[in-house]
N, C-alpha and C positions, 0 to 999 in steps of 0.2 A: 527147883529154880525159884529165887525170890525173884522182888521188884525191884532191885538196885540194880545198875551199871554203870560205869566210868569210863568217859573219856579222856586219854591222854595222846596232849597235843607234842612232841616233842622239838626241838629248837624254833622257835619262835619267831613269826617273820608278817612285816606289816600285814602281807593279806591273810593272816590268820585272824583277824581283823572283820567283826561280823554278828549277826546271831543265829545264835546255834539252840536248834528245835528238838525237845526228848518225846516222844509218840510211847504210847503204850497202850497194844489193844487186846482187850478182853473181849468176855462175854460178854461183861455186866458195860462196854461200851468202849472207847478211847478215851485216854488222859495226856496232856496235852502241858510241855513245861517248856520255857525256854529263858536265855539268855542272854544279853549284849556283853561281847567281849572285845576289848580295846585292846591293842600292842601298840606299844611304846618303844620306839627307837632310840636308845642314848642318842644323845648330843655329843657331833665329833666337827672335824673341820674349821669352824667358824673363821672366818675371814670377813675383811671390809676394802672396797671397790669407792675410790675417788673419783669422780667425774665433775672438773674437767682433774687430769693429772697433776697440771698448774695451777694454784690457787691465786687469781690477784685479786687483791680489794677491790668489793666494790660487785666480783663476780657473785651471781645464781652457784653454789656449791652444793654435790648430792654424795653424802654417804651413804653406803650398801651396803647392808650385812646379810649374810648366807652363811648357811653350813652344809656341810657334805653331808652329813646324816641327821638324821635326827624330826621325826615326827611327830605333830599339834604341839607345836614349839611357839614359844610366846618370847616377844625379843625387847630389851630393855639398852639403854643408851645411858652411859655417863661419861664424864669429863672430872679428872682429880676428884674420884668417888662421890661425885655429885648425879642425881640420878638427874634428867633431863626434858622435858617436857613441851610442848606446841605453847608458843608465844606469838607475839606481832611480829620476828622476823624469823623464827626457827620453828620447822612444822614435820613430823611424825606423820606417816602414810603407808601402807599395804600393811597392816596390821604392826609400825612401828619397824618394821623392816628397812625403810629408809628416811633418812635424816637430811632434811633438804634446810641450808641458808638461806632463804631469799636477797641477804645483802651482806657479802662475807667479808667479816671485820679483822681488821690486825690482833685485835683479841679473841678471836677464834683459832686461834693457833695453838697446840697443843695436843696432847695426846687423848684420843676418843677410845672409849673402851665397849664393844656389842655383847651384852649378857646373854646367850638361847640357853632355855631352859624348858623343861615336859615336866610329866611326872614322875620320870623317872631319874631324870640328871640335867646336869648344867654344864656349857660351856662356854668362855669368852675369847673373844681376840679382840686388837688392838691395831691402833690406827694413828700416824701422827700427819696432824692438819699444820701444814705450812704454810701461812700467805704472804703473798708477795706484797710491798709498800714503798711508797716513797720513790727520790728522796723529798723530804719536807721538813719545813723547819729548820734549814738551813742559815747556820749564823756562822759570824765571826768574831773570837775573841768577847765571851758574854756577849753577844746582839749588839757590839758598838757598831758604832758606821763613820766615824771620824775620829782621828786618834791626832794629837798635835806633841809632838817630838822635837828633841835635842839636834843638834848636829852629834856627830859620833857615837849617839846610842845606840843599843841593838833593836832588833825589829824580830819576835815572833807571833807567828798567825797562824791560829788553830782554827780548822774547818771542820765543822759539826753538823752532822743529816741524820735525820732517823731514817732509815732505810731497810729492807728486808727486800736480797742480800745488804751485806755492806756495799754503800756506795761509792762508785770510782769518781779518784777527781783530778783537777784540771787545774792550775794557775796562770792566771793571766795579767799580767802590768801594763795599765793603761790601756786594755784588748787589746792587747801582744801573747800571744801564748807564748809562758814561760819556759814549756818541757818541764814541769815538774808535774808529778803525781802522787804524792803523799800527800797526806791530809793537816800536815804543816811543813810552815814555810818561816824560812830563816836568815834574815840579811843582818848585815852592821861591819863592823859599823858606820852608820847610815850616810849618806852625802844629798847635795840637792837636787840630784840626779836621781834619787831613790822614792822623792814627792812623788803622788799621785794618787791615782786609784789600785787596790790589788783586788780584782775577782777570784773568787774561787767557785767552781763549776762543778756541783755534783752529778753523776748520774746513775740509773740502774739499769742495767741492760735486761732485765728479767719485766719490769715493766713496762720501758721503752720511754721514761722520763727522765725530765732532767731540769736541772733549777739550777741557780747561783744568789749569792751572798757578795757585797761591794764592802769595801772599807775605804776609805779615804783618808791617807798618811800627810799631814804638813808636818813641814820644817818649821822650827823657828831659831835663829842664831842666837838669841840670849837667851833661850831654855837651856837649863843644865844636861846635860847628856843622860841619859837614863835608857833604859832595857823599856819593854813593852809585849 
């Protein structure tokens, strides 16, 4: 019999995880060796958890990343391969595991990407941030607000909102609801019936806002008829 022995650990599983003591006793006394051995779980799973489910501007927004498997796992965040980092309003907590907005902006929107990786492998999943906006910045026809017209020319009016959804809208003559809901509107040609104010009312029902834009159409009889 020598001094040599071996242990073999067969399929390998977190709580094989440990250290492991070699004894050896003689005459001449005990000898005494030992080990720390670490198991490594690949990285599987990986998912990410939105809270709240709806993003609106403006809200506290908390990304979550986990993995189903995968042990002393180190988790990393990017956005369009940009790696991501704790700022004045974006902060990194439980070891980088979640990703909290303090103040979630309409440029927060796009797809987030969680890296988990060990020492043995890496896995990622993916995540797309939607926030809700608007409407705002609501104009008419380049931000005019008074337009002065022919008799018999045409009349069009295009309504513009930034919005996240697209915003629904409204037309109103003189606060008259028109019944129209496209996002333009189309008379002519024109009589002096057709002066006045035209609103247009956008809103989002995702945010629960809603705004409007005014134009103010005169007539004049000795302007030449012309489009608009």
């Amino acid at each position: 019999m020598d001094f040599t022995c071996s242990l073999h650990i067969t399929n390998l599983a977190g709580n094989d995880s440990g250290t492991y003591m070699f004894l050896l006793e003689s005459a001449g006394g005990t000898l005494k060796g030992e080990v720390d051995i670490v198991v490594s779980e690949p990285v599987s799973g990986v998912s990410i958890t939105s809270t709240p489910s709806e993003i609106l501007e403006g809200d506290v927004t908390t990304l979550t990343c986990s993995s189903t498997n995968g042990s002393e796992v180190s988790f990393f965040w990017f956005k369009r391969d940009q790696i991501l980092e704790s700022d004045n309003r974006v902060s990194l907590s439980n070891n980088s595991r979640v990703l909290t907005f303090n103040r979630t902006l309409r440029q927060d929107s796009g797809v987030y990407t969680c890296l988990v990786n060990n020492s043995v492998s890496s896995s990622n999943g993916s995540h797309t941030l939607d926030v809700f906006y608007g409407p705002d910045d609501i104009h008419l026809n380049s931000h005019l607000v008074e337009v002065t017209m022919g008799l018999c020319s045409h009349l069009n009016l295009s309504c513009i909102a930034n919005s996240n959804p697209p915003a629904q809208f409204q037309w109103f003559f003189n606060y008259t609801d028109m019944n129209v809901t496209e996002s333009t509107y189309s008379i002519g040609p024109v009589t002096w019936e057709d002066a006045g104010n035209y609103t247009c009312q956008a809103s989002n029902k995702r945010t629960n806002k809603t705004g409007s834009a005014t134009i103010t159409i005169k007539l004049q009889k000795d302007k030449m008829g012309r489009s608009s």
